[in-house]
Structure formats: structure tokens, C-alpha cells
C-alpha positions in Angstrom: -0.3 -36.3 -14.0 -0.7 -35.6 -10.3 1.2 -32.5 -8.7 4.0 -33.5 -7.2 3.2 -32.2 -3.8 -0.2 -34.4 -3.6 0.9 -37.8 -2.9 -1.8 -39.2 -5.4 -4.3 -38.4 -2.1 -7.8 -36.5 -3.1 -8.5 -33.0 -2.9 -9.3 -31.6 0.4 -12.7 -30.0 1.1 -13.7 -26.5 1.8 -15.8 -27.6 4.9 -12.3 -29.4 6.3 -10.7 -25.7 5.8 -13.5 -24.7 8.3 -12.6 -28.0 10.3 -8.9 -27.3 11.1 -9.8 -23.7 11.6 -12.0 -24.4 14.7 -9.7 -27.3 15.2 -6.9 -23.9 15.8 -9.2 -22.4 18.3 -9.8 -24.9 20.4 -6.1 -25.7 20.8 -5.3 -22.0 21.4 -7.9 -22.6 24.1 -6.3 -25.6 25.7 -3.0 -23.8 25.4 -4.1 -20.6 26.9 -6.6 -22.2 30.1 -3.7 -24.8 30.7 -0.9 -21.8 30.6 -3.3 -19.4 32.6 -6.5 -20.8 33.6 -5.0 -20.7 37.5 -3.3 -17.2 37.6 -4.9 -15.2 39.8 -5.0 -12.9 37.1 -6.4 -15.0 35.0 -9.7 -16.3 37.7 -10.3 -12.3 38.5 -10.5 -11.4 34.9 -11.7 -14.2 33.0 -13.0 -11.8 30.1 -9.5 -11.2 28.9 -8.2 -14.3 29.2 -11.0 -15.4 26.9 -10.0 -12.1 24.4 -6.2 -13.7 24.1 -7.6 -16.7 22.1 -10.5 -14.7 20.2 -10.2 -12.7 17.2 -11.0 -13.7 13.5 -7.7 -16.0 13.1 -7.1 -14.4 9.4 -3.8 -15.5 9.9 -4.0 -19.1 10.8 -6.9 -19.2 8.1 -4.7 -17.7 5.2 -1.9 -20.0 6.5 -4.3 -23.0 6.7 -5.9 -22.3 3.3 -2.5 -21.6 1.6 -0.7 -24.9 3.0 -4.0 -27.3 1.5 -3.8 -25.5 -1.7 0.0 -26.6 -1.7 -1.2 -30.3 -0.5 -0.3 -30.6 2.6 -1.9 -33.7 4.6 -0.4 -33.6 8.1 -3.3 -31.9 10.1 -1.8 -32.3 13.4 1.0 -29.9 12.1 -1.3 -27.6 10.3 -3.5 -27.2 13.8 -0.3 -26.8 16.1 1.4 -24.1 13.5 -1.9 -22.1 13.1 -2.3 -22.2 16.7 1.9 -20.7 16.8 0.9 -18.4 14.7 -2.0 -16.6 16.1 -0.6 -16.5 19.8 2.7 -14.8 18.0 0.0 -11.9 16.7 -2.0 -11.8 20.2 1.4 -11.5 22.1 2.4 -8.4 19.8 -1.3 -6.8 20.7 -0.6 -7.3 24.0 2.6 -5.6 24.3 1.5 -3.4 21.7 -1.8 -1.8 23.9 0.9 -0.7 26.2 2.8 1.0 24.3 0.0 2.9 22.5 -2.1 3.1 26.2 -4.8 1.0 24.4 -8.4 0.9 26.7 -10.0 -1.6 24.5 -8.8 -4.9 22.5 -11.0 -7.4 20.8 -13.9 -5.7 22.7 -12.9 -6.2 26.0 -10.5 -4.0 28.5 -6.8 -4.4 27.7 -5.3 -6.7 29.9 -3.0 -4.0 30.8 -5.8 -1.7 32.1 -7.9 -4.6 33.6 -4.4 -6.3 35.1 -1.5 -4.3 35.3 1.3 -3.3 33.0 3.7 -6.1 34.7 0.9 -9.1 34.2 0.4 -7.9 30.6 3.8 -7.7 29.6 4.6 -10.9 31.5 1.5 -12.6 29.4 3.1 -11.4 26.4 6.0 -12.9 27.1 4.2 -15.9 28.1 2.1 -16.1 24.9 5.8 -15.9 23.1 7.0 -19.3 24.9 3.8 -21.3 24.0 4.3 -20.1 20.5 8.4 -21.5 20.3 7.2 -24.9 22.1 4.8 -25.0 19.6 6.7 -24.7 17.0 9.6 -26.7 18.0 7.5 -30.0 18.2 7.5 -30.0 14.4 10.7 -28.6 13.0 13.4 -26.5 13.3 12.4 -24.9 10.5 8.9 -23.6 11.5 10.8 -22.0 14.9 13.4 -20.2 12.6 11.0 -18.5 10.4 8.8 -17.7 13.2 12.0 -16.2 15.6 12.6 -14.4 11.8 9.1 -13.0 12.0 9.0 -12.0 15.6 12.5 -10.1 15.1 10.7 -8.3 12.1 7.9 -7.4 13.5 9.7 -5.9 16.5 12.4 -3.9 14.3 8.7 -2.4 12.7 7.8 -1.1 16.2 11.3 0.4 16.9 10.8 2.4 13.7 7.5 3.6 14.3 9.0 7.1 16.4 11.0 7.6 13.6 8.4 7.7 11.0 7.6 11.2 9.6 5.1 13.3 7.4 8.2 14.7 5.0 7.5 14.4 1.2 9.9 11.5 0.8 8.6 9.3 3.5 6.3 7.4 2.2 8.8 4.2 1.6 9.9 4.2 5.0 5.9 4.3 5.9 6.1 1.2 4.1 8.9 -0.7 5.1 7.8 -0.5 8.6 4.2 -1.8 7.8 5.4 -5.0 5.7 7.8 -5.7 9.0 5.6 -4.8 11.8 2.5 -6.6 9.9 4.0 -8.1 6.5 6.0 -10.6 8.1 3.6 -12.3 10.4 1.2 -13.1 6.9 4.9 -13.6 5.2 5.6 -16.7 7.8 2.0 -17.5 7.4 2.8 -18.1 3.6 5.6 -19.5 4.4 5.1 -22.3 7.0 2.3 -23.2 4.7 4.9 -24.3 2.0 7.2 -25.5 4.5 4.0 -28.1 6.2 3.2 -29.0 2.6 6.7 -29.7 1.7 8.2 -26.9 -1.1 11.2 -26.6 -1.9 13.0 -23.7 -0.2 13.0 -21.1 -3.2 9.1 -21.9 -3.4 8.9 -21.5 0.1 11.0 -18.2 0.3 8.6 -17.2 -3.1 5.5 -17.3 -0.5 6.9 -15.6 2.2 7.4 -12.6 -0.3 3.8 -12.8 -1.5 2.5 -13.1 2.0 4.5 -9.7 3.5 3.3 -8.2 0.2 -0.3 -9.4 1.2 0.1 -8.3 5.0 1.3 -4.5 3.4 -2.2 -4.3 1.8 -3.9 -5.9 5.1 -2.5 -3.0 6.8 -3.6 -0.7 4.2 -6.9 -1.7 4.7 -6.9 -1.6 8.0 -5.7 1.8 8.2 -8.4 3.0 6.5 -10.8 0.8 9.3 -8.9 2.7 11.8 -10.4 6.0 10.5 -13.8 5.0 9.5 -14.9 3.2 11.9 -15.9 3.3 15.9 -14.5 1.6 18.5 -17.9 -0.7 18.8 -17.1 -1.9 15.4 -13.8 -2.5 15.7 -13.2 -3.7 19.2 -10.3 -1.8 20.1 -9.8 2.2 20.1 -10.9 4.0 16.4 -8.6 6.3 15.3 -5.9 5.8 17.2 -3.1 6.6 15.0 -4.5 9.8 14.3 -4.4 10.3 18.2 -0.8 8.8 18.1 0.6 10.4 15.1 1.5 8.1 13.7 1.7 8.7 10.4 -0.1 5.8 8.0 -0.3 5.4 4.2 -3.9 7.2 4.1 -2.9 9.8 7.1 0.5 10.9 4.7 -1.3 11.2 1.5 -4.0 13.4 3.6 -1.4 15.2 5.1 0.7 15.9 1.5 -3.0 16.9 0.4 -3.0 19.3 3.5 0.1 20.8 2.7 -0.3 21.0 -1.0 -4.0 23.1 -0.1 -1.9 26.0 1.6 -1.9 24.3 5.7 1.0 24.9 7.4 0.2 22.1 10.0 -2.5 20.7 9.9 -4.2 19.4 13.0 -5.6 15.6 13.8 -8.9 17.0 13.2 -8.2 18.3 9.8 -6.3 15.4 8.8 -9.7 13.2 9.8 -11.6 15.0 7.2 -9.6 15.0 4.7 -8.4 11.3 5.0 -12.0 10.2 4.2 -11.9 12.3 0.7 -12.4 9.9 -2.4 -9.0 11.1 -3.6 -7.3 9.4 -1.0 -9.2 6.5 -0.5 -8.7 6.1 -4.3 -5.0 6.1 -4.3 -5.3 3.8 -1.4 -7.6 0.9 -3.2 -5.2 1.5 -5.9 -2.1 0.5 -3.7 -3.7 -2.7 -2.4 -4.6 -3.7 -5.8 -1.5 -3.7 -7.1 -0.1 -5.3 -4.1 -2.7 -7.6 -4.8 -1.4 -8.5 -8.1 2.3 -8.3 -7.1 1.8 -11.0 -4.5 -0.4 -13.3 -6.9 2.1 -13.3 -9.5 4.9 -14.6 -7.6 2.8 -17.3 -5.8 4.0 -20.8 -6.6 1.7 -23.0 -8.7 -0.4 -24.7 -6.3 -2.4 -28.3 -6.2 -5.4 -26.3 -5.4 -5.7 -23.1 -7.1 -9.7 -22.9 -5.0 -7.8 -22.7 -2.0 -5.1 -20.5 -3.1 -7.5 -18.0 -3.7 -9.2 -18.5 -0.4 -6.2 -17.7 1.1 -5.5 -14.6 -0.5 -8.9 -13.3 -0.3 -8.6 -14.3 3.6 -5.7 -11.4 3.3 -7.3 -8.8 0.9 -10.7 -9.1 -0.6 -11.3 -8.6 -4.2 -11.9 -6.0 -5.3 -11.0 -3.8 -2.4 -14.0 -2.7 -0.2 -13.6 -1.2 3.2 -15.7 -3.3 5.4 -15.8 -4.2 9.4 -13.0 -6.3 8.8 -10.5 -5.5 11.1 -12.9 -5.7 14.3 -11.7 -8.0 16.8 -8.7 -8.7 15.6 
């Protein structure tokens, strides 16, 4: 018998994945010269006007992958939704370089640095209404879940100067990664079931997976942060260390610290130890079972190919720190 969610249509294609993905950048293209293309901000720095639409799009290609493993045939949606949801991650970077005093995003100048503060938050803002018209051309639903995830995402941020290195901080170190990050791949998830036409409590199932999937992203990309430079990642390397803020690896280095007889140990120290195999094991560890948490409440899909796709768009398996956080 057919899955119910397939319409009796055929499968879709990996190379029609790839489709609507560029399909996503060329409309966040249209969107962004049509919003911007004749701001005088926009003609005297064209470079960052081009690094608002770039980036890998993991999240419009988890989301895309997800909603055709679920069936969903309504490309139109699937382009305008991705498109919602990868301006609603730009507009965070933008306000977030700000707020960290960022010099580099997605290899170019932050648009705060190369405009002013005003322009970029004003951009941000910007970016925020294109992403509610968006979504409000195909359902009430899709701008609720996305207003959900924007709240969440900004309660994360107005944790992070609370966060501490105490013992018995690691949960709220991880509370404010699945809201800051978790809830833009939980909407991902989401809207995928939504566009494909689940049932609420399947719908509500992926969002759960997805902000599970998004906590190991982060995970991952912590460690990035660390290991890598600033060429390879496109934006400023080891800037929570310069922050301290304290991440998932950064804690555990820090407990490790503490536990050797340092009284305080300094950014410096905590850079060395952080890159230890001891932490970096108990950090694969975590994604893996995140991993596996999020996989196991997934919804049984029409195509379990592109179910995979999109969870290995998330979190590769098995876990291997590579460049991919650059640009993002």
C-alpha cells in the first residue's frame, strides 16, 4: 500500500533535492536585491549584501530533504519556506556580530563594521519582515512556528550572560544551545511536516528531533570554533573563548582545569586543554547520542533515503570534525 502522505505520485529524485536547493538561493537573491539592491548601503558595499544570501543553507537543505522524505509535492511552498528560513538564521548573525563585535561573517566584513551599527541592525530587522511575508503567503501555521522559533532563539541570547563555569551548569549550557540554535533546525523539521501534510503530533514529533539535531550542530560547531582559523571558517575562530562564553567543550575543559589543581584557568589554558582527546571524546559521545535520540522519535517517513539526507545535513555519521561550519 502506498504511504498515506504520497498521493500515489512517484518518489522524488535526489538531483530535484539539489534543484529546490538552488531553486532557495536564487529566491533569497531576488528577495534580498529587490529589498536592498538600491540602499545606498547596499550599492557602496555590495560584498555584504551578497554574504546575507550566502552560506551553506544546511537549514533550508535539512528542511527541504526532511519535507520530501515526508512526501511533500508543493515546490513552490518548499522554495518560499526554505528561503523564510534561511533569512530568519542570517538576520540572527547579523544582530548577533554586534553583540559579540564580530569583524568577519561568511568571509566578508560584518555589515556592522563595513556599514554601521544602525544599517545592520536595521537589515536585521529587515531580513525579519521578508521572512513573516514569506511565510504568511502559505499558512498561518508556517508564521506561528517560525514567530515560535524566533522568540526561542532570542530567549537563548538573553541567557547567554548568565551562563557560568560552576559544576552544575552544564544543563543550563544546554538549554540555551537547543533555544538559541535547536529551534531554528526544530522549525526546520517542523515546517517540513507541516508542507508535507502530518498530523500535528507528527509534526510536534519533528520539531523535537530537529532542536535535538540543532544541540549536536552546535556541539559540533563548538568544537569548529576552537580548531579552526578564521580563513576556514569565515567568521572570527575562537570567539567564545575570547567571549567567555562558556560552551559544552570549553566547560568540560574548564571542570578538567579545575579538577588538575587551577584555580582559574586562563583563555589560553582552556585552548589547550579543550583540544585534549578526553574532551573531544565526551563531546562525539554527546552528539551521538543526540543523534540517536532524535532518529528514534522521527515519524515514519515515505522516503527513509531522504530522511537520512536530512539528518546527516544536521550531524554527520559518525561524528568527524570537519570545515563544516565555514561560511555559515
Amino acid at each position: 500500500m502506498p504511504h498515506p502522505h504520497t498521493n500515489g505520485l512517484l518518489p522524488r529524485s535526489p538531483e530535484e533535492l539539489d534543484t529546490l536547493l538552488s531553486d532557495v538561493r536564487l529566491h533569497i537573491e531576488s528577495l534580498l536585491a529587490s529589498e536592498f539592491g538600491t540602499h545606498e548601503w547596499a550599492i557602496r558595499s555590495p560584498a555584504q549584501l551578497t554574504a546575507l544570501g550566502g552560506g551553506k543553507h544546511v537549514r533550508a537543505r535539512a528542511f527541504l530533504a526532511a519535507a520530501l522524505a515526508y512526501g511533500a509535492t508543493d515546490d513552490a511552498a518548499l522554495v518560499e519556506i526554505g528561503a523564510a528560513i534561511e533569512l530568519l538564521h542570517t538576520s540572527s548573525l547579523v544582530h548577533d556580530d554586534i553583540i559579540d563585535a564580530s569583524s568577519q561573517r561568511r568571509g566578508e566584513p560584518t555589515l556592522h563594521l563595513a556599514t554601521s551599527a544602525g544599517t545592520a541592525i536595521l537589515v536585521g530587522d529587515s531580513l525579519l519582515g521578508l521572512v513573516f511575508q514569506s511565510a504568511s503567503h502559505q499558512s498561518a501555521e508556517a508564521a506561528s512556528r517560525l514567530s515560535a522559533a524566533y522568540l526561542a532563539l532570542n530567549e537563548g541570547q538573553l541567557l547567554e550572560e548568565s551562563l557560568g563555569w560552576a559544576p552544575d551548569r552544564l544543563q543550563d549550557i544546554e538549554r540555551y544551545c537547543v533555544l538559541k540554535t535547536g529551534a531554528l533546525f526544530g522549525v526546520a523539521f517542523a515546517l517540513a511536516g507541516h508542507v508535507a501534510g502530518l498530523p500535528d503530533h507528527e509534526t510536534d514529533r519533528l520539531d523535537e528531533a530537529g532542536r535535538l539535531l540543532g544541540l549536536a550542530f552546535q556541539l559540533h560547531d563548538d568544537i569548529l570554533d576552537i580548531q579552526s582559523d578564521a580563513a576556514e571558517l569565515g567568521k572570527d575562530a575562537a570567539a567564545d573563548v575570547r567571549n567567555g562564553i562558556p560552551t559544552f567543550p570549553l566547560w568540560h575543559a574548564y571542570q578538567s582545569l579545575i579538577a588538575s589543581g587551577e584555580s582559574a584557568p586562563t583563555p589560553a589554558l582552556l585552548m589547550s586543554a579543550v583540544d585534549a582527546p578526553g574532551i573531544m571524546a565526551v563531546v562525539a559521545e554527546r552528539v551521538e547520542q543526540l543523534r540517536a535520540e532524535a532518529t528514534g522519535i522521527l515519524p515514519s517517513p515515505v522516503s527513509l533515503g531522504f530522511l537520512q539526507t536530512s539528518v546527516d545535513t544536521v550531524v554527520s555519521p559518525p561524528h568527524r570534525p570537519t570545515n563544516g561550519a565555514a561560511t555559515r
